[in-house]
PDB file with SEQRES, HELIX, SHEET and CRYST1 records, atoms N, CA, C and O in Angstrom:
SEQRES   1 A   78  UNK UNK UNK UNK UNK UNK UNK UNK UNK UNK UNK UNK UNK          
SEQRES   2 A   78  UNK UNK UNK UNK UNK UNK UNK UNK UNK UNK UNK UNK UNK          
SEQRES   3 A   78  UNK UNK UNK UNK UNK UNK UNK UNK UNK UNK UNK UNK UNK          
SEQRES   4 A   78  UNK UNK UNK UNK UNK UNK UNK UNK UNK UNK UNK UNK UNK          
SEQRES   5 A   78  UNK UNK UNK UNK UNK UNK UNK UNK UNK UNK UNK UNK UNK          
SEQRES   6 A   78  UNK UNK UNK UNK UNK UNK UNK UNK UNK UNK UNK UNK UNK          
HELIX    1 AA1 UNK A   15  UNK A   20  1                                   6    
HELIX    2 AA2 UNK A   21  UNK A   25  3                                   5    
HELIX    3 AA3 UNK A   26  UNK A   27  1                                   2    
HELIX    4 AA4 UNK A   56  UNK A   66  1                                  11    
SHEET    1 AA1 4 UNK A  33  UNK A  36  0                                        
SHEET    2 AA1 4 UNK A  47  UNK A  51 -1                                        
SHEET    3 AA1 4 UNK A   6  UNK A  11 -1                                        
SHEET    4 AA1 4 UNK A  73  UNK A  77 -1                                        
CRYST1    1.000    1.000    1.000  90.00  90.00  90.00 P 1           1          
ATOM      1  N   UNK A   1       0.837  -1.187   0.000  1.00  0.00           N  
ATOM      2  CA  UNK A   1       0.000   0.000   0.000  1.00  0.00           C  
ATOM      3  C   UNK A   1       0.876   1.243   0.000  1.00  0.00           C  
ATOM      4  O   UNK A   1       1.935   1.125   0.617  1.00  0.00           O  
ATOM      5  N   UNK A   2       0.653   2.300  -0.524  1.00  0.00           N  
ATOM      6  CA  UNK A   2       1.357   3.748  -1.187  1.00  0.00           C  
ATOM      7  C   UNK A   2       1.056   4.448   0.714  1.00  0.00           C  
ATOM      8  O   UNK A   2       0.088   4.268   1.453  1.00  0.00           O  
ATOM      9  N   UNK A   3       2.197   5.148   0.922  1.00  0.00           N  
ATOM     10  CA  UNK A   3       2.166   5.722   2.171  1.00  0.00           C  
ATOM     11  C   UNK A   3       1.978   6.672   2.197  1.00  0.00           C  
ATOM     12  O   UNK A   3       3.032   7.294   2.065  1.00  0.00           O  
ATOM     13  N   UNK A   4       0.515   7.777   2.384  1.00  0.00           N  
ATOM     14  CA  UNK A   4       0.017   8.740   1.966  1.00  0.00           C  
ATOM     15  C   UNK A   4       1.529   9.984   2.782  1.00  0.00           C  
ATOM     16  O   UNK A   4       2.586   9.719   3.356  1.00  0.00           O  
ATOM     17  N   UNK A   5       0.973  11.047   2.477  1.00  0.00           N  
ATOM     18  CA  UNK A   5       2.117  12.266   2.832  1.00  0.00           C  
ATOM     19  C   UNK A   5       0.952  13.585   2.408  1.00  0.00           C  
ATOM     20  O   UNK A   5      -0.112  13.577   1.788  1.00  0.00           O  
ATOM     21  N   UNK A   6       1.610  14.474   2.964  1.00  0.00           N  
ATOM     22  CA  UNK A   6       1.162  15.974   2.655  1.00  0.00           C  
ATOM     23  C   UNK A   6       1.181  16.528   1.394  1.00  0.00           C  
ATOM     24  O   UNK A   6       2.242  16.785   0.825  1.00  0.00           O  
ATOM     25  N   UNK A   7       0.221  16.712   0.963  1.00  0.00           N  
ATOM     26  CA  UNK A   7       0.259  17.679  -0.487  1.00  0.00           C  
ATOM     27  C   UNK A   7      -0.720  18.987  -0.073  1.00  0.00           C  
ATOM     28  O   UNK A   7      -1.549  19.211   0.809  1.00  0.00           O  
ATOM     29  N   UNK A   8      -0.112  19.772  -1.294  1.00  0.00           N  
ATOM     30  CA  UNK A   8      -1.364  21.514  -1.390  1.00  0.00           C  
ATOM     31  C   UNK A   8      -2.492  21.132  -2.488  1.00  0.00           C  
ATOM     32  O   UNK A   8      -2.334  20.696  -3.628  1.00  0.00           O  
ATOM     33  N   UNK A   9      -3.544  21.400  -1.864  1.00  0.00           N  
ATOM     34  CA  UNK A   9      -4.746  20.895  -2.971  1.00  0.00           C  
ATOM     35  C   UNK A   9      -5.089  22.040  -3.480  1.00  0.00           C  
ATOM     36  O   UNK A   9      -5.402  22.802  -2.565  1.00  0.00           O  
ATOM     37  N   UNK A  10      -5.192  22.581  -4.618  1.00  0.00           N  
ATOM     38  CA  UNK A  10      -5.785  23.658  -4.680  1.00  0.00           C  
ATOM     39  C   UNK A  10      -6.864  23.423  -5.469  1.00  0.00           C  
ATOM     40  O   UNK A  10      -6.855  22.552  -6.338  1.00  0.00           O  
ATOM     41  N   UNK A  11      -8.084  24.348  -5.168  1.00  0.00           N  
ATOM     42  CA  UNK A  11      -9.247  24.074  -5.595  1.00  0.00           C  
ATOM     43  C   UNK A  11     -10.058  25.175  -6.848  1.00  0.00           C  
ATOM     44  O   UNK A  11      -9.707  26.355  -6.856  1.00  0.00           O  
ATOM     45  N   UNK A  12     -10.843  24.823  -7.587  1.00  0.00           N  
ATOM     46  CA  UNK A  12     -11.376  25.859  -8.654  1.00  0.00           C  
ATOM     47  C   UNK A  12     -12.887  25.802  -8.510  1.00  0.00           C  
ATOM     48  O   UNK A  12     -13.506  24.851  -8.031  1.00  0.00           O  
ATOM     49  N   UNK A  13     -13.599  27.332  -9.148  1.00  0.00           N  
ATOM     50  CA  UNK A  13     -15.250  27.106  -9.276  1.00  0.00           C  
ATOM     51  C   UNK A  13     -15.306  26.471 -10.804  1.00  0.00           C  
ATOM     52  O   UNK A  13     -16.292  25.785 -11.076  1.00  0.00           O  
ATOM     53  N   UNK A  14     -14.328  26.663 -11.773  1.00  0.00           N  
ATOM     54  CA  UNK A  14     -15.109  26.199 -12.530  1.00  0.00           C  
ATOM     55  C   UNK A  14     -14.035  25.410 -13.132  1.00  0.00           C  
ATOM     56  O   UNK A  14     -12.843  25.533 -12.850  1.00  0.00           O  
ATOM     57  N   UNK A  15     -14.803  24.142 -14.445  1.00  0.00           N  
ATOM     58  CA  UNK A  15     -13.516  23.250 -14.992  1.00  0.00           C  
ATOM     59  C   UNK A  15     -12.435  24.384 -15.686  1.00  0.00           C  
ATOM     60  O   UNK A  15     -11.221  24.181 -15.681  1.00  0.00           O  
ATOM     61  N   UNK A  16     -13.043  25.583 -16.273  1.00  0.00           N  
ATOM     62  CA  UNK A  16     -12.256  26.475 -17.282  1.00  0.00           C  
ATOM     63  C   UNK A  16     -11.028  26.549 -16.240  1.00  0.00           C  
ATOM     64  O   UNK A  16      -9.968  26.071 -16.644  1.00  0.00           O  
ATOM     65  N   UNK A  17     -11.059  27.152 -14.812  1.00  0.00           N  
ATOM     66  CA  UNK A  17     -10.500  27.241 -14.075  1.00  0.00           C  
ATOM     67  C   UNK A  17      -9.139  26.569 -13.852  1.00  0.00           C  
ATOM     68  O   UNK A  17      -7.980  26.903 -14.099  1.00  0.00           O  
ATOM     69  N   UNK A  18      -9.836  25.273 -13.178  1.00  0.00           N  
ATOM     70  CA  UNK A  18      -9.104  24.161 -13.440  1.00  0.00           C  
ATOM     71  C   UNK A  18      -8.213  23.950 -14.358  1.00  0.00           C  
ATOM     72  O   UNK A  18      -7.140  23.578 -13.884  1.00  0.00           O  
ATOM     73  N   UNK A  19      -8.251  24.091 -16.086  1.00  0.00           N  
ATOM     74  CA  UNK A  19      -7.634  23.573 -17.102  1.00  0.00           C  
ATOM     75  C   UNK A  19      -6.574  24.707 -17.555  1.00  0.00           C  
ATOM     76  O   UNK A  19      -5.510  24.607 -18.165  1.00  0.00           O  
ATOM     77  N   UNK A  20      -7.429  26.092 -16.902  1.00  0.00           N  
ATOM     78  CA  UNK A  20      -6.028  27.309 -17.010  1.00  0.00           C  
ATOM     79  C   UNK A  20      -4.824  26.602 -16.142  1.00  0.00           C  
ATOM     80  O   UNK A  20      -3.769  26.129 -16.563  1.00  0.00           O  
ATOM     81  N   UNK A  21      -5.311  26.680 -14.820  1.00  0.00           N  
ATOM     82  CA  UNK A  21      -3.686  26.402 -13.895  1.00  0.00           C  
ATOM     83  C   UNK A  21      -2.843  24.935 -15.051  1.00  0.00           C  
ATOM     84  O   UNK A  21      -1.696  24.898 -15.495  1.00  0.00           O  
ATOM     85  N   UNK A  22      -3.410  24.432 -15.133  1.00  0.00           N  
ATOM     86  CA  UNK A  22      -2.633  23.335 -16.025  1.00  0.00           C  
ATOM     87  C   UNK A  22      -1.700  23.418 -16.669  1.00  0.00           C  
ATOM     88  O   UNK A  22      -0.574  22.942 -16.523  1.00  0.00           O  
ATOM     89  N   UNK A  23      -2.332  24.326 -17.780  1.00  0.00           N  
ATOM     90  CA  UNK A  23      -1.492  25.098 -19.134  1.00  0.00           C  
ATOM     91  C   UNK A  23      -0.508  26.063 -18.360  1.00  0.00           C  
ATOM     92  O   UNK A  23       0.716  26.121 -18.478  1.00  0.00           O  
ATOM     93  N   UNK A  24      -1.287  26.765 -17.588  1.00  0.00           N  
ATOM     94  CA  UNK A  24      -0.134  27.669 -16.839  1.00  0.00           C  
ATOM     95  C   UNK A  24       1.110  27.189 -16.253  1.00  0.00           C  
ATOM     96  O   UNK A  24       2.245  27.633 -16.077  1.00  0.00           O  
ATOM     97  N   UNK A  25       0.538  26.226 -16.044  1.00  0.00           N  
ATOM     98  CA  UNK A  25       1.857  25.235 -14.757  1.00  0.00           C  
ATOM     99  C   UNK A  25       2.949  24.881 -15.561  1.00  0.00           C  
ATOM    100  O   UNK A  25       4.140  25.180 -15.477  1.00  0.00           O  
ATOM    101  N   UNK A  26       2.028  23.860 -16.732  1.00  0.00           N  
ATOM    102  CA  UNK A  26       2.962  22.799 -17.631  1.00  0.00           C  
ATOM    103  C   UNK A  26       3.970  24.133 -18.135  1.00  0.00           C  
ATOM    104  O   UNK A  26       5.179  23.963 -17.975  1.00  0.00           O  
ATOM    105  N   UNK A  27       3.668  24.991 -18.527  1.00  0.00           N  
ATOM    106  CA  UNK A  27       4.182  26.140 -19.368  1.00  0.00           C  
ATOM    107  C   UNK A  27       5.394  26.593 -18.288  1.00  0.00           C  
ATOM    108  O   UNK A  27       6.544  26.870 -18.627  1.00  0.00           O  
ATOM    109  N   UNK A  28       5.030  26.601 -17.325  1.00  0.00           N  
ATOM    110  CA  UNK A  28       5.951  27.552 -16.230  1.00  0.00           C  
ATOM    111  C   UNK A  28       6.654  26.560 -15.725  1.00  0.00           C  
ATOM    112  O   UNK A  28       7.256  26.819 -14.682  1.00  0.00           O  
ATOM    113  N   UNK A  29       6.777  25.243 -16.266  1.00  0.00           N  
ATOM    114  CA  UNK A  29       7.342  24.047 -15.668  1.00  0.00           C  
ATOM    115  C   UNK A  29       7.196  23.860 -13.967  1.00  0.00           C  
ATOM    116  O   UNK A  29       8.248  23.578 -13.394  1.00  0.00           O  
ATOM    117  N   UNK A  30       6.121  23.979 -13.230  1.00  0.00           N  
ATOM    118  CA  UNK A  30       5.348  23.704 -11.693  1.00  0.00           C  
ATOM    119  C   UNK A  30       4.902  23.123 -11.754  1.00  0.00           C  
ATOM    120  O   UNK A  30       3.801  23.218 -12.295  1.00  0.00           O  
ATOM    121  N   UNK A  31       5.431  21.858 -11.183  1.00  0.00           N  
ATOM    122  CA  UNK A  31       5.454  20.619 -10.312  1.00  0.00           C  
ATOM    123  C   UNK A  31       4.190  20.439 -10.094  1.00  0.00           C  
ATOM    124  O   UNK A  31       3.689  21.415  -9.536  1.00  0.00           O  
ATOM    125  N   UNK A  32       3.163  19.237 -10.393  1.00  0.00           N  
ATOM    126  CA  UNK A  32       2.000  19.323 -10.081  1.00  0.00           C  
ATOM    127  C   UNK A  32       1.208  18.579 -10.860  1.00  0.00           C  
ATOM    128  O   UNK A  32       1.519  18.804 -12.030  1.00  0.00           O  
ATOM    129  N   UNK A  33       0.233  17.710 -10.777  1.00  0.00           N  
ATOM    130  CA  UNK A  33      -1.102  18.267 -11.969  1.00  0.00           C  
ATOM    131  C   UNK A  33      -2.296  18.088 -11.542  1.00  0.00           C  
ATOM    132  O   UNK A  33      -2.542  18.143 -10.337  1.00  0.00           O  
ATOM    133  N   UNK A  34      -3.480  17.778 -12.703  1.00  0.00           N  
ATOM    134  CA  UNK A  34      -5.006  17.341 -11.877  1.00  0.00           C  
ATOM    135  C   UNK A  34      -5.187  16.816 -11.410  1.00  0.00           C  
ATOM    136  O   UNK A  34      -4.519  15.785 -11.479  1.00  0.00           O  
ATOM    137  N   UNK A  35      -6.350  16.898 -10.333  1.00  0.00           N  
ATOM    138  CA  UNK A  35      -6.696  15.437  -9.981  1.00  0.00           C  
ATOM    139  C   UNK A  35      -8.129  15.406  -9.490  1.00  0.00           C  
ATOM    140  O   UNK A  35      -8.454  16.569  -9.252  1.00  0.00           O  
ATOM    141  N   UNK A  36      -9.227  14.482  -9.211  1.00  0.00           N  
ATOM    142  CA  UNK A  36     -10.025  14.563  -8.212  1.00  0.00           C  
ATOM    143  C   UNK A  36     -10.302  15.194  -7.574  1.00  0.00           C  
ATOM    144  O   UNK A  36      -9.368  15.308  -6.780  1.00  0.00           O  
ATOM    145  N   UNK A  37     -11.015  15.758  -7.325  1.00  0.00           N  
ATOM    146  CA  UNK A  37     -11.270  16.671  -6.305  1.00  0.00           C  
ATOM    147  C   UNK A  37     -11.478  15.946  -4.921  1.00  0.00           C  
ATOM    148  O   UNK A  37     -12.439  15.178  -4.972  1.00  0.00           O  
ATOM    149  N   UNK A  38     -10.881  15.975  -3.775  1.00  0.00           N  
ATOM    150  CA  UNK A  38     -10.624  14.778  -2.823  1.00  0.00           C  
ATOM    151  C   UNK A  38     -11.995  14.855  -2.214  1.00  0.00           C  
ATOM    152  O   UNK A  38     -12.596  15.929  -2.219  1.00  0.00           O  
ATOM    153  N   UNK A  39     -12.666  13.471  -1.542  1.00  0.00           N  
ATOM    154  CA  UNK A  39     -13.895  14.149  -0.910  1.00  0.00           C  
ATOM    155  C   UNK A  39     -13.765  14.107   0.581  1.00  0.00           C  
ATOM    156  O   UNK A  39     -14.595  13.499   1.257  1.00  0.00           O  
ATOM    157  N   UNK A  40     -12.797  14.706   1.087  1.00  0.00           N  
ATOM    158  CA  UNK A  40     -12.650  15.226   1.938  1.00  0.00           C  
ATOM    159  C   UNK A  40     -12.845  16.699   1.665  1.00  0.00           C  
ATOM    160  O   UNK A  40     -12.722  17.475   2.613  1.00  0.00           O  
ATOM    161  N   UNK A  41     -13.081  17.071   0.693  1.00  0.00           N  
ATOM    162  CA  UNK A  41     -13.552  18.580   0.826  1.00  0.00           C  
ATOM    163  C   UNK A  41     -14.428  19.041  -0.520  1.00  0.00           C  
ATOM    164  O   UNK A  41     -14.394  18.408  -1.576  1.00  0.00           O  
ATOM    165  N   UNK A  42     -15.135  20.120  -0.328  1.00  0.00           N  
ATOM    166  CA  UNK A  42     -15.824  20.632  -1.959  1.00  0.00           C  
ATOM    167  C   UNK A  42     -15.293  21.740  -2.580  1.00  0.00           C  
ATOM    168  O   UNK A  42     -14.599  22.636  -2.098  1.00  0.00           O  
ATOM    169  N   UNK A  43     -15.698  21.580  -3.713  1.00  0.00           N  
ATOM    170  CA  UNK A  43     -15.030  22.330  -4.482  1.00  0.00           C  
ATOM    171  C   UNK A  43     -16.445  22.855  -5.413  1.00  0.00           C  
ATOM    172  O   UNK A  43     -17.475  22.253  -5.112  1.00  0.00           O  
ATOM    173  N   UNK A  44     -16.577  23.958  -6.549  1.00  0.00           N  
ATOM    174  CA  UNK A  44     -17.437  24.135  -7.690  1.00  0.00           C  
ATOM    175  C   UNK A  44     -16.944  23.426  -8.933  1.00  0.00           C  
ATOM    176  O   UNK A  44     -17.705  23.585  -9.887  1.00  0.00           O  
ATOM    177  N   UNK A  45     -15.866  22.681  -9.180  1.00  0.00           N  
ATOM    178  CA  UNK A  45     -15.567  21.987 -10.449  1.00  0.00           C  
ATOM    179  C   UNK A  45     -15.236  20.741  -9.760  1.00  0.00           C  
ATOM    180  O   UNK A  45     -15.001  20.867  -8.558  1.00  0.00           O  
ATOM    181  N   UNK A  46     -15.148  19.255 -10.387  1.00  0.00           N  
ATOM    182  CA  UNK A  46     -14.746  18.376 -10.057  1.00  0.00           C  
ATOM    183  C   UNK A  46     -13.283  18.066 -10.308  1.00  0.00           C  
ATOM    184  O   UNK A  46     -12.935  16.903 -10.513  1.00  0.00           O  
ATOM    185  N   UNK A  47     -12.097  19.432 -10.295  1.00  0.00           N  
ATOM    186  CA  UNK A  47     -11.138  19.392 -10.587  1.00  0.00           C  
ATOM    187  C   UNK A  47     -10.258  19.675  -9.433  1.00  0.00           C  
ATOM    188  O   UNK A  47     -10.916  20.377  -8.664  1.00  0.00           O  
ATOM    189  N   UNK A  48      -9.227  19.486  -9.013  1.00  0.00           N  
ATOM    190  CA  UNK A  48      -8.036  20.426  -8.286  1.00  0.00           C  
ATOM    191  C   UNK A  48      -7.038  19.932  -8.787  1.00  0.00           C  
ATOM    192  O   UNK A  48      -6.952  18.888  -9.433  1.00  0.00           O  
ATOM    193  N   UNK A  49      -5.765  21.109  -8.339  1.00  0.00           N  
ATOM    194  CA  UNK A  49      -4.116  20.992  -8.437  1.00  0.00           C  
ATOM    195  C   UNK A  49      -3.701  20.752  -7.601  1.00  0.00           C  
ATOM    196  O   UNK A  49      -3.755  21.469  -6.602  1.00  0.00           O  
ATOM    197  N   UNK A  50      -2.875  19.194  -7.680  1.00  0.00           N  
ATOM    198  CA  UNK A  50      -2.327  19.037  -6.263  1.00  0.00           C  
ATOM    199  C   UNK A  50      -0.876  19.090  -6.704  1.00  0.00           C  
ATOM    200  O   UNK A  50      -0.440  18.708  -7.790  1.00  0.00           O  
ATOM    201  N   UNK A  51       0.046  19.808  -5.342  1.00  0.00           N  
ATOM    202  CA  UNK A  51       1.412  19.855  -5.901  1.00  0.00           C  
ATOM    203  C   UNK A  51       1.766  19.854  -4.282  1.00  0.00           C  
ATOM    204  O   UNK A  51       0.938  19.873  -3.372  1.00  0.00           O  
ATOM    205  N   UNK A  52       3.179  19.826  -4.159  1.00  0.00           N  
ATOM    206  CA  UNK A  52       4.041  20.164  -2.667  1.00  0.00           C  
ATOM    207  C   UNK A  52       3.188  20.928  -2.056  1.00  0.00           C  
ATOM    208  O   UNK A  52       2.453  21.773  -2.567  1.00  0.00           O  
ATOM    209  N   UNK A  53       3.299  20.587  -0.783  1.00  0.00           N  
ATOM    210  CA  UNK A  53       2.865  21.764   0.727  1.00  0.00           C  
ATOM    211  C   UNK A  53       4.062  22.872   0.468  1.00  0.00           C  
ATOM    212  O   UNK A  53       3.767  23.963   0.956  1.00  0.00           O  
ATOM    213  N   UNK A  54       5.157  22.844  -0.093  1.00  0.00           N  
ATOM    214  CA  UNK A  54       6.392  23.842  -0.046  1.00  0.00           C  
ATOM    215  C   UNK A  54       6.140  25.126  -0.877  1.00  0.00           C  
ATOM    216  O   UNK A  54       6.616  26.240  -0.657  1.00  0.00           O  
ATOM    217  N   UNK A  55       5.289  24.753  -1.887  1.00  0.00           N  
ATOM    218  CA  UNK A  55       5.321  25.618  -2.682  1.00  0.00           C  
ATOM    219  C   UNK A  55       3.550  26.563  -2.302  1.00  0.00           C  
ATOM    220  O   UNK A  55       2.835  27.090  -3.156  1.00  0.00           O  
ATOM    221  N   UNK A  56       3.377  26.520  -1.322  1.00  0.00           N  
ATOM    222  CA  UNK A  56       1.783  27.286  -1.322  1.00  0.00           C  
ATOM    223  C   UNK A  56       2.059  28.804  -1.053  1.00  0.00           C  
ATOM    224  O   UNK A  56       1.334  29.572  -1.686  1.00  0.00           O  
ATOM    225  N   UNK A  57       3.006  29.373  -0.203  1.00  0.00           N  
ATOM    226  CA  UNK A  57       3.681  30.630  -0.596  1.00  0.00           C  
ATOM    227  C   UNK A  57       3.430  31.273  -1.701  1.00  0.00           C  
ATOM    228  O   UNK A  57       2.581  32.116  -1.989  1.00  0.00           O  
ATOM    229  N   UNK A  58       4.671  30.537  -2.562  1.00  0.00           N  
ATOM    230  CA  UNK A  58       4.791  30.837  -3.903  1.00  0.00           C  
ATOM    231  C   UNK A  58       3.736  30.677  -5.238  1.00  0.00           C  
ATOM    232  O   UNK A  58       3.820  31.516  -6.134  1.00  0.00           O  
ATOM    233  N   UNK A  59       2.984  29.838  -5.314  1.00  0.00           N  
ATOM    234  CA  UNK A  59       1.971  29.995  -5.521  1.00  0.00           C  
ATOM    235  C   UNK A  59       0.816  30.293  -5.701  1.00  0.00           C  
ATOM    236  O   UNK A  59       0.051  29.975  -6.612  1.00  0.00           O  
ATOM    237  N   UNK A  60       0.570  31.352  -4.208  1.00  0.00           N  
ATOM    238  CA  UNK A  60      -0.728  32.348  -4.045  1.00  0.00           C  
ATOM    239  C   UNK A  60      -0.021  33.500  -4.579  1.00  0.00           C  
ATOM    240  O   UNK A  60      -0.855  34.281  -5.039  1.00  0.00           O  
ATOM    241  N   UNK A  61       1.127  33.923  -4.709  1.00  0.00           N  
ATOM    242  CA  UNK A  61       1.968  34.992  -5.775  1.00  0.00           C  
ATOM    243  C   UNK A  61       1.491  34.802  -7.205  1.00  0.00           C  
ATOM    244  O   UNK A  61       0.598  35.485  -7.706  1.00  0.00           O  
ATOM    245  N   UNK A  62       2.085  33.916  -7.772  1.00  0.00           N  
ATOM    246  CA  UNK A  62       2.311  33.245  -9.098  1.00  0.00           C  
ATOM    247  C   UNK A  62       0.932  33.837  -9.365  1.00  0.00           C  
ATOM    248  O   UNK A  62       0.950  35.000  -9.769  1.00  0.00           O  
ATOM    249  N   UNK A  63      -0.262  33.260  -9.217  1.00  0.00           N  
ATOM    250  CA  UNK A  63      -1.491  32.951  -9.320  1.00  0.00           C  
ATOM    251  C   UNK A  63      -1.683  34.312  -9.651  1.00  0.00           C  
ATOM    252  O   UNK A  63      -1.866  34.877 -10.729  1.00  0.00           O  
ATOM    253  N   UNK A  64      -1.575  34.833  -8.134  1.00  0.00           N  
ATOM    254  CA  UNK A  64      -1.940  36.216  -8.474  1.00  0.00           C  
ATOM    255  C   UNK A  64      -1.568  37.297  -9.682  1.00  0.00           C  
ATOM    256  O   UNK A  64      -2.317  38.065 -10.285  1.00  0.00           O  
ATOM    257  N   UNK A  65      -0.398  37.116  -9.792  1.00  0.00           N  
ATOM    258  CA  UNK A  65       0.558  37.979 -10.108  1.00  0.00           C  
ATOM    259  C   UNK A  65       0.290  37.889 -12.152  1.00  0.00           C  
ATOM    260  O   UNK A  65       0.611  38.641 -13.073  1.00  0.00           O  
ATOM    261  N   UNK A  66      -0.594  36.282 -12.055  1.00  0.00           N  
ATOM    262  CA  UNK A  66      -0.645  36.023 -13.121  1.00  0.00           C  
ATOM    263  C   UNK A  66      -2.182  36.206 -13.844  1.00  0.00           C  
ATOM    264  O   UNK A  66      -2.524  36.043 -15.015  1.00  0.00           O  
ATOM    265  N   UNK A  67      -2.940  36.607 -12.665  1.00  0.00           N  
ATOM    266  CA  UNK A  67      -4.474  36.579 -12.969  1.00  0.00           C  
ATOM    267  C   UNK A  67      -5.451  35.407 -12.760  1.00  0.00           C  
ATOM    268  O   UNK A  67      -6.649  35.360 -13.040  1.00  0.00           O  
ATOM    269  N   UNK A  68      -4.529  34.318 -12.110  1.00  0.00           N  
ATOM    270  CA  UNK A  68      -5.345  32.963 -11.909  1.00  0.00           C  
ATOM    271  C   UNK A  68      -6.404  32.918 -10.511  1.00  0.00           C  
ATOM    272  O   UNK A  68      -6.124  33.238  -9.356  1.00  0.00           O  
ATOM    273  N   UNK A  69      -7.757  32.384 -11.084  1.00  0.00           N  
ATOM    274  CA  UNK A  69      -7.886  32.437 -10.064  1.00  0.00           C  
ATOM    275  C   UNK A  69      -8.339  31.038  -9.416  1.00  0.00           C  
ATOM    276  O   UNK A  69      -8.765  30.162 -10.168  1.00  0.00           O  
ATOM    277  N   UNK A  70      -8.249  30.804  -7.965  1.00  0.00           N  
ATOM    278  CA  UNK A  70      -9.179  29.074  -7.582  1.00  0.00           C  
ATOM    279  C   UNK A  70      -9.946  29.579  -6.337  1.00  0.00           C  
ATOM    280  O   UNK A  70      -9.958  30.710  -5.851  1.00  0.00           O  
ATOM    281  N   UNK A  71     -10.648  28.340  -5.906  1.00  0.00           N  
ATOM    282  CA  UNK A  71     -11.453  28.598  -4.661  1.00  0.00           C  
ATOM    283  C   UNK A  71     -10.690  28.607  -3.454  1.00  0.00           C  
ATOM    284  O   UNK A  71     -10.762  29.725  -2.944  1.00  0.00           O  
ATOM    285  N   UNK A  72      -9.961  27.786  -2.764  1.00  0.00           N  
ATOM    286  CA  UNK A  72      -9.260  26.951  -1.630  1.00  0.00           C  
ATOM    287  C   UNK A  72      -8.110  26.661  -2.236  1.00  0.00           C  
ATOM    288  O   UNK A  72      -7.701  26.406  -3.369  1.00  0.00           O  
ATOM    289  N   UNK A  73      -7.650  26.794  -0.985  1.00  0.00           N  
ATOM    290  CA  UNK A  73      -5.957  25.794  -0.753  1.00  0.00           C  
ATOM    291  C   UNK A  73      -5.888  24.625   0.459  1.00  0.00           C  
ATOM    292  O   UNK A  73      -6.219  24.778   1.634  1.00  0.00           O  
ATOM    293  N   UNK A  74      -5.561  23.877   0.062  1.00  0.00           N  
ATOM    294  CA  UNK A  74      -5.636  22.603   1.495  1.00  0.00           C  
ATOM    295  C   UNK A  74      -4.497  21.833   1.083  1.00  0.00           C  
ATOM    296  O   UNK A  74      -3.976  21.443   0.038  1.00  0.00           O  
ATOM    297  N   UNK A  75      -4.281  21.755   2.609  1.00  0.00           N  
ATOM    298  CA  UNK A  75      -3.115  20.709   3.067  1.00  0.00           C  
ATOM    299  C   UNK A  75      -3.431  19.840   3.575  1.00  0.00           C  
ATOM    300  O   UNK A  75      -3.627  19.940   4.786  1.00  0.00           O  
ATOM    301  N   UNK A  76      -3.651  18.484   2.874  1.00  0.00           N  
ATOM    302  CA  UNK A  76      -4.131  17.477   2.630  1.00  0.00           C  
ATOM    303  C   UNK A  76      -3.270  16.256   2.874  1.00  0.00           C  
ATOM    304  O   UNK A  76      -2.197  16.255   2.271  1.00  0.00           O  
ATOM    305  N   UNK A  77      -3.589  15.028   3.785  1.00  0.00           N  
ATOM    306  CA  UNK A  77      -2.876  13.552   3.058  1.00  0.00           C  
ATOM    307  C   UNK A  77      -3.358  12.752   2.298  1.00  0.00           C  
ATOM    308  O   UNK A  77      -4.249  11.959   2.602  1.00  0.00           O  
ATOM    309  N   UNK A  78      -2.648  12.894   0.831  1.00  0.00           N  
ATOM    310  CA  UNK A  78      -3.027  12.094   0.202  1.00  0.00           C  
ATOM    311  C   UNK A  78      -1.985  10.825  -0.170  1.00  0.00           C  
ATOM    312  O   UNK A  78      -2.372   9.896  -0.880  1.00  0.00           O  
TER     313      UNK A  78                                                      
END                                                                             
């Protein structure tokens, strides 16, 4: 069995949402990609970005800085 650990979930209202950070990420080469939306929590799209707990700092920058937007951030074991 896979030994769960800490990840940053980040969450979107909508799939458009969702499929921006993607392109954005893959493009900006950030560590990460889709997934499930865990149901340990809700979301408005059935999408999130899960990547490192290290990078959630840097990330609510990026995002910003870039016009992205999501619902939540969670620190999650998955």
């Amino acid at each position: 069995m896979r030994e769960k650990r800490q990840q940053l979930v980040i969450t979107f209202a909508t799939t458009t949402g969702a499929m921006a950070m993607e392109k954005f990420c893959m493009e900006q080469k950030i560590a990460g990609r889709l997934i499930p939306v865990p149901r340990e929590i809700r979301a408005g799209c059935g999408l999130a970005w899960k990547t490192e707990p290290k990078l959630r700092e840097s990330m609510v920058e990026t995002l910003r800085d870039h016009g992205l937007t999501w619902e939540e951030m969670y620190v999650l074991e998955l």
